[in-house]
MIDOSE-1310 file (N, C-alpha, C; in nm, 2 decimals, decimal comma, always signed):
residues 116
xxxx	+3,23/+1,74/-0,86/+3,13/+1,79/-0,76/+3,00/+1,73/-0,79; +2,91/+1,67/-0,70/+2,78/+1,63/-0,74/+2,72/+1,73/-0,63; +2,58/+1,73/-0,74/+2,45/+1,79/-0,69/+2,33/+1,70/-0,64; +2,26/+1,74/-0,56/+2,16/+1,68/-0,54/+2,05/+1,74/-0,58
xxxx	+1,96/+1,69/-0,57/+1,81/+1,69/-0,60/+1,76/+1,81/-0,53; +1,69/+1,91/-0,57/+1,64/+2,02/-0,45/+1,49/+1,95/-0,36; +1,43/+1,83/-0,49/+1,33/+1,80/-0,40/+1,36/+1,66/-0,38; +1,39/+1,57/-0,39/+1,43/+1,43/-0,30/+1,56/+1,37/-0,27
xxxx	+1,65/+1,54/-0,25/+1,79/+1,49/-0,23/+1,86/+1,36/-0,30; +1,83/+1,34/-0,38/+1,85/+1,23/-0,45/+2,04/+1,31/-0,53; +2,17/+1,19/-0,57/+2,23/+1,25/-0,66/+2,15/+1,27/-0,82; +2,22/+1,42/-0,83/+2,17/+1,37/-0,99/+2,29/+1,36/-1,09
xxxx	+2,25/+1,32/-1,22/+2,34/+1,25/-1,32/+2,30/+1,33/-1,43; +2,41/+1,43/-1,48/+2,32/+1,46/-1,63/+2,46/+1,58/-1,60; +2,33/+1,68/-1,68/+2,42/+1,81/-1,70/+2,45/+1,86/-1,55; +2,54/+1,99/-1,61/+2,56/+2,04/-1,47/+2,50/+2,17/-1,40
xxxx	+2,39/+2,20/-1,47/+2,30/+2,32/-1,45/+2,14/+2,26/-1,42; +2,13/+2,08/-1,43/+2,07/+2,04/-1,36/+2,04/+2,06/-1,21; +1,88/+2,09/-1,18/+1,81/+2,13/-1,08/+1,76/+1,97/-0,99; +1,72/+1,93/-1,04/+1,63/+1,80/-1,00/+1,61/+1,67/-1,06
xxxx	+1,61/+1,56/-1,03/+1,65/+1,42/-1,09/+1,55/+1,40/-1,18; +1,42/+1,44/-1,20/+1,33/+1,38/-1,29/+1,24/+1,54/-1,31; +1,17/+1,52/-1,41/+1,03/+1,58/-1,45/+0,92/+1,56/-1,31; +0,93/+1,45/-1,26/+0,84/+1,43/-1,13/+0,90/+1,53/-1,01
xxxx	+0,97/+1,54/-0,99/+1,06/+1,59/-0,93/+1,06/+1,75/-0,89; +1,09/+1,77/-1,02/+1,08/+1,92/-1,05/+0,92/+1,99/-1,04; +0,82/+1,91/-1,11/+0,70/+1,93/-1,13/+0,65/+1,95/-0,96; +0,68/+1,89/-0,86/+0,68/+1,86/-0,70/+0,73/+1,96/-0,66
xxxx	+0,83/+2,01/-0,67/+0,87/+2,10/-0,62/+0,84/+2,21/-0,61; +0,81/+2,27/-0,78/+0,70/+2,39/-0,82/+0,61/+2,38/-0,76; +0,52/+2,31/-0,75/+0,33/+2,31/-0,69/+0,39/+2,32/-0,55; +0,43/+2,26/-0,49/+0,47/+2,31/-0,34/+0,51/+2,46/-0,32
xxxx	+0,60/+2,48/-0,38/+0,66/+2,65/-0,39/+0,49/+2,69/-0,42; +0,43/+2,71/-0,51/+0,36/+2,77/-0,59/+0,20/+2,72/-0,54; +0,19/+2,62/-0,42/+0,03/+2,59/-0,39/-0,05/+2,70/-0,31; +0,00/+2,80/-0,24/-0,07/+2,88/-0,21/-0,17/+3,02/-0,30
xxxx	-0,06/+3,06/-0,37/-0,12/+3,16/-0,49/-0,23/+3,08/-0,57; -0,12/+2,93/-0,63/-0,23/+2,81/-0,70/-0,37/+2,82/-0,63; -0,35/+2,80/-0,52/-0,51/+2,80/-0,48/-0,64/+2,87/-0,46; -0,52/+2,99/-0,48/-0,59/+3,09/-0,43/-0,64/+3,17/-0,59
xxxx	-0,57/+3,13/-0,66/-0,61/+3,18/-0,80/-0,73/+3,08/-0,86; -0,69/+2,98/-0,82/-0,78/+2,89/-0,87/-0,92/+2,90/-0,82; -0,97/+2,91/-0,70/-1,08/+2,93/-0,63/-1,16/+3,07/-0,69; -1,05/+3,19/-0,71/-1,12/+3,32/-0,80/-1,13/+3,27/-0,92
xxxx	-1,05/+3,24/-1,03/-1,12/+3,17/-1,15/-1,25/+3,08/-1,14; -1,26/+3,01/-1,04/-1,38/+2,90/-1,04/-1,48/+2,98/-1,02; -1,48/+3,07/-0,92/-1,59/+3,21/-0,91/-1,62/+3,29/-1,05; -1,53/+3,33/-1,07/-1,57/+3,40/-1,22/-1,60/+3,31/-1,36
xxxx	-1,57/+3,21/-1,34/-1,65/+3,06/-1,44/-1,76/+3,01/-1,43; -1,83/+3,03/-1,26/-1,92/+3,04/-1,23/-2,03/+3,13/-1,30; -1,97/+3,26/-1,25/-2,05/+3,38/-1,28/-2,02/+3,39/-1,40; -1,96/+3,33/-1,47/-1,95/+3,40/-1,65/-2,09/+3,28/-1,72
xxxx	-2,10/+3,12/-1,64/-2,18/+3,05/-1,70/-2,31/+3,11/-1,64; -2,34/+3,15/-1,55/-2,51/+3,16/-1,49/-2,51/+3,32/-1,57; -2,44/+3,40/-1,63/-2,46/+3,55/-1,73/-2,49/+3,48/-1,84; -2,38/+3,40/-1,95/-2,45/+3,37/-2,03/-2,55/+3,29/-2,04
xxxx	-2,59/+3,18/-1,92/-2,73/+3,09/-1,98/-2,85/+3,21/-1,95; -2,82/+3,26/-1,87/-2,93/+3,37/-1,86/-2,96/+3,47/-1,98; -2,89/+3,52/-2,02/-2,86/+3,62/-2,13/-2,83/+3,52/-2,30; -2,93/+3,47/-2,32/-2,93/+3,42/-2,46/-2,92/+3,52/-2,58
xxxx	-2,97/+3,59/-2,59/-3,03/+3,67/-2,67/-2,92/+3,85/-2,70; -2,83/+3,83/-2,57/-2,73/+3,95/-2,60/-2,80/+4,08/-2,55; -2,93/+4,05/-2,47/-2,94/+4,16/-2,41/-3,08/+4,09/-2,32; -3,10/+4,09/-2,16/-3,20/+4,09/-2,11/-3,18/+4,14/-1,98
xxxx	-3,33/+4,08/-1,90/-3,34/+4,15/-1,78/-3,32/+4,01/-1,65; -3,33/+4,03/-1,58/-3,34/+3,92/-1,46/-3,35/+3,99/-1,31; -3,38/+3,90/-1,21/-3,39/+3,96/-1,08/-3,29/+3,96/-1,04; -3,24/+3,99/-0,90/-3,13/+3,94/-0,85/-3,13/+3,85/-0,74
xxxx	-3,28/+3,83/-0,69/-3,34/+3,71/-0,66/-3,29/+3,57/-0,70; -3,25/+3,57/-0,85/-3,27/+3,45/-0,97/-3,13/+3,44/-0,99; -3,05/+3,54/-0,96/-2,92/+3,54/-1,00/-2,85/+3,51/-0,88; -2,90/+3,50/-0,77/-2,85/+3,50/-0,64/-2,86/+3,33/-0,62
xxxx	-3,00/+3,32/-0,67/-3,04/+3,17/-0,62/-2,93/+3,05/-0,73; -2,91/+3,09/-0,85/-2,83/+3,03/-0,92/-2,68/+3,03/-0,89; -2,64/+3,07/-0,77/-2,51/+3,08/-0,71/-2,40/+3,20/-0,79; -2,49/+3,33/-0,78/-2,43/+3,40/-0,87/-2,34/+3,50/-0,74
xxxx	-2,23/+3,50/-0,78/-2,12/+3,61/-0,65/-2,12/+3,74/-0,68; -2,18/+3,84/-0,64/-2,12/+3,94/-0,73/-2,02/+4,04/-0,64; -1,95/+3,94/-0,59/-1,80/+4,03/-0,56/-1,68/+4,01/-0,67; -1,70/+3,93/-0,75/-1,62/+3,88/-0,82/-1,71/+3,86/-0,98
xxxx	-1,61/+3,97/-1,06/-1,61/+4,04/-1,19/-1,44/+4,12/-1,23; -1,47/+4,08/-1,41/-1,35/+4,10/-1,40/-1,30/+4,25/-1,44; -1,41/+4,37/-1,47/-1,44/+4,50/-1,51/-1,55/+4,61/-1,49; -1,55/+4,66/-1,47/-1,60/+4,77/-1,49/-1,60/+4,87/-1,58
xxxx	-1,74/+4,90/-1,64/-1,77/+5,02/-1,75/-1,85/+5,13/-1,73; -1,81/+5,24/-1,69/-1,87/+5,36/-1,71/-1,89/+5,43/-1,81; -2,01/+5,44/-1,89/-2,09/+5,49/-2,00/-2,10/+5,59/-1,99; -2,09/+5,69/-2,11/-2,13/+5,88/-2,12/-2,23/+5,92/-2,05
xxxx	-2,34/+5,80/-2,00/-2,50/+5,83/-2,00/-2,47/+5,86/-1,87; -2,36/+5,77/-1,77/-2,36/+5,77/-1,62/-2,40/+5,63/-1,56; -2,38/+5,52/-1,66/-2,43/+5,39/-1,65/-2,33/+5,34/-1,58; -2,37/+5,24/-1,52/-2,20/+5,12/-1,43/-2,21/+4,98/-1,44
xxxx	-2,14/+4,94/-1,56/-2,19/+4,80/-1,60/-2,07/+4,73/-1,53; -2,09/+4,60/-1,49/-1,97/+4,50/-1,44/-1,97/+4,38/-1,54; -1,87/+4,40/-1,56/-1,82/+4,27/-1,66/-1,78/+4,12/-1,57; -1,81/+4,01/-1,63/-1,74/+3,87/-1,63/-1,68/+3,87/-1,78
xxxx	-1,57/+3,89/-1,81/-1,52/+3,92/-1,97/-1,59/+3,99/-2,03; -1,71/+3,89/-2,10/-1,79/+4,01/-2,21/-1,93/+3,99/-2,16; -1,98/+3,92/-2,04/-2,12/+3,92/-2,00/-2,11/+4,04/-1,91; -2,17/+4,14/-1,90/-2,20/+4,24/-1,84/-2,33/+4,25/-1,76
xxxx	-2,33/+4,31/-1,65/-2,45/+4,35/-1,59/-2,47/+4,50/-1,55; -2,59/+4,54/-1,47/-2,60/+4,66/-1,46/-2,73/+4,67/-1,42; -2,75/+4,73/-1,28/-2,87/+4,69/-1,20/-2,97/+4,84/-1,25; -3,06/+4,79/-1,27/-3,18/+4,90/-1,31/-3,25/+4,93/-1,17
xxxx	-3,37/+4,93/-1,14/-3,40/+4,94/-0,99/-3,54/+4,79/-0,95; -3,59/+4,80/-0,83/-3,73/+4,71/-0,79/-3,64/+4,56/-0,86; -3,48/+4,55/-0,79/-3,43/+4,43/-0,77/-3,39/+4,33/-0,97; -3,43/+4,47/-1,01/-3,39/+4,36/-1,12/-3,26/+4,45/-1,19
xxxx	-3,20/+4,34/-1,30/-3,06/+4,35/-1,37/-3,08/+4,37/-1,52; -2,99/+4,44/-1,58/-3,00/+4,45/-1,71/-2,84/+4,35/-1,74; -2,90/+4,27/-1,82/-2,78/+4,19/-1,92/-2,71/+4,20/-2,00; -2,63/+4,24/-2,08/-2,57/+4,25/-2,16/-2,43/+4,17/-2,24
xxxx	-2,42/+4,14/-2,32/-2,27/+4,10/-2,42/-2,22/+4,20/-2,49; -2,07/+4,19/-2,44/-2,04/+4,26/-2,51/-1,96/+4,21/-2,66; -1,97/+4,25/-2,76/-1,97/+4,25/-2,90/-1,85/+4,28/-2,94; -1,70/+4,18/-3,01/-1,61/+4,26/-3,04/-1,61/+4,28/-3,15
Protein backbone atom coordinates (compact mmCIF):
# COMPACT_ATOMS: atom_id res chain seq x y z
CA UNK A 1 0.00 0.00 0.00
CA UNK A 2 1.66 3.48 -0.78
CA UNK A 3 0.97 6.78 0.81
CA UNK A 4 1.14 9.93 -0.52
CA UNK A 5 2.28 13.17 0.56
CA UNK A 6 -0.53 15.23 2.52
CA UNK A 7 1.07 18.33 0.97
CA UNK A 8 2.38 17.64 -2.69
CA UNK A 9 0.74 14.42 -3.17
CA UNK A 10 3.79 13.17 -4.04
CA UNK A 11 4.53 9.03 -3.31
CA UNK A 12 6.38 8.68 -0.27
CA UNK A 13 9.23 6.12 0.42
CA UNK A 14 10.37 5.43 3.92
CA UNK A 15 8.52 4.25 6.94
CA UNK A 16 5.07 3.55 7.23
CA UNK A 17 3.79 6.08 9.68
CA UNK A 18 5.25 8.57 7.32
CA UNK A 19 3.15 11.82 6.79
CA UNK A 20 4.99 13.75 4.12
CA UNK A 21 7.96 13.33 1.62
CA UNK A 22 10.40 15.89 3.00
CA UNK A 23 11.02 18.33 6.08
CA UNK A 24 9.98 21.08 3.33
CA UNK A 25 6.97 19.51 2.98
CA UNK A 26 5.85 18.93 6.24
CA UNK A 27 7.15 22.44 7.42
CA UNK A 28 4.39 23.81 4.41
CA UNK A 29 1.84 22.19 5.49
CA UNK A 30 1.97 23.28 9.27
CA UNK A 31 2.33 27.16 8.45
CA UNK A 32 -0.67 26.73 6.22
CA UNK A 33 -2.80 24.75 8.78
CA UNK A 34 -1.38 27.12 11.44
CA UNK A 35 -1.11 30.90 9.39
CA UNK A 36 -4.03 32.29 10.77
CA UNK A 37 -3.50 32.02 14.71
CA UNK A 38 0.45 32.53 13.42
CA UNK A 39 -0.57 35.76 12.47
CA UNK A 40 -2.49 36.66 14.64
CA UNK A 41 -0.27 35.87 17.59
CA UNK A 42 2.43 37.33 15.96
CA UNK A 43 1.05 40.84 15.40
CA UNK A 44 -0.03 40.75 19.47
CA UNK A 45 3.56 39.83 20.47
CA UNK A 46 4.95 42.62 18.07
CA UNK A 47 2.48 44.97 20.14
CA UNK A 48 3.65 43.95 23.43
CA UNK A 49 7.55 44.14 22.19
CA UNK A 50 6.70 47.32 21.26
CA UNK A 51 5.23 48.37 24.43
CA UNK A 52 7.69 46.45 26.59
CA UNK A 53 10.76 48.47 24.57
CA UNK A 54 9.22 52.26 24.75
CA UNK A 55 8.49 51.14 29.14
CA UNK A 56 11.89 50.17 29.50
CA UNK A 57 13.80 52.98 27.44
CA UNK A 58 11.58 55.27 29.37
CA UNK A 59 11.96 53.86 32.74
CA UNK A 60 15.81 53.60 33.26
CA UNK A 61 16.09 54.02 36.65
CA UNK A 62 13.18 51.34 37.89
CA UNK A 63 10.88 53.90 38.81
CA UNK A 64 9.61 57.14 36.93
CA UNK A 65 7.08 59.38 35.68
CA UNK A 66 6.00 60.29 32.00
CA UNK A 67 2.96 61.79 30.11
CA UNK A 68 0.80 59.99 28.15
CA UNK A 69 1.32 62.49 25.55
CA UNK A 70 5.06 60.93 25.26
CA UNK A 71 3.97 57.53 25.56
CA UNK A 72 1.40 57.84 22.93
CA UNK A 73 3.70 59.68 20.55
CA UNK A 74 6.40 56.88 20.90
CA UNK A 75 3.73 54.44 19.52
CA UNK A 76 2.83 53.17 22.79
CA UNK A 77 -0.84 50.77 22.65
CA UNK A 78 -2.24 50.58 25.68
CA UNK A 79 -4.74 47.98 24.93
CA UNK A 80 -2.23 45.50 24.92
CA UNK A 81 -0.42 44.43 28.35
CA UNK A 82 0.24 41.28 29.65
CA UNK A 83 -1.19 41.85 33.57
CA UNK A 84 -2.75 43.51 35.86
CA UNK A 85 -1.88 44.33 39.66
CA UNK A 86 -4.12 45.44 42.25
CA UNK A 87 -2.25 46.74 45.44
CA UNK A 88 -3.67 46.78 49.18
CA UNK A 89 -3.45 50.71 48.78
CA UNK A 90 -6.22 50.43 45.81
CA UNK A 91 -3.55 51.01 43.11
CA UNK A 92 -4.00 49.40 39.33
CA UNK A 93 -0.76 48.87 37.77
CA UNK A 94 -0.68 47.16 34.08
CA UNK A 95 2.19 45.16 33.29
CA UNK A 96 4.20 44.43 29.87
CA UNK A 97 6.02 41.43 31.85
CA UNK A 98 7.85 43.35 34.43
CA UNK A 99 7.48 47.09 33.07
CA UNK A 100 4.48 48.25 34.76
CA UNK A 101 2.46 51.35 34.63
CA UNK A 102 -0.11 53.15 36.52
CA UNK A 103 -1.73 56.48 35.69
CA UNK A 104 -1.49 59.17 38.56
CA UNK A 105 -3.68 62.14 37.34
CA UNK A 106 -3.10 65.91 34.85
CA UNK A 107 -2.17 63.10 32.08
CA UNK A 108 0.85 61.75 33.52
CA UNK A 109 2.09 57.87 34.30
CA UNK A 110 3.96 56.32 37.04
CA UNK A 111 6.63 53.63 35.81
CA UNK A 112 7.66 51.01 37.44
CA UNK A 113 9.91 47.37 37.22
CA UNK A 114 9.07 44.97 38.65
CA UNK A 115 11.98 43.18 40.77
CA UNK A 116 12.17 39.29 41.07
Amino acid sequence: MSKNCLECNEKIVGREDKKFCSDGCRNAYNNKINKDSNNYMRNVNNKLRKNYRILSEANTEGKSKITKTKLLSKGFDFEYFTNILNTNTGNTYHFVYDQGYRFLENDFYMLVKKEY
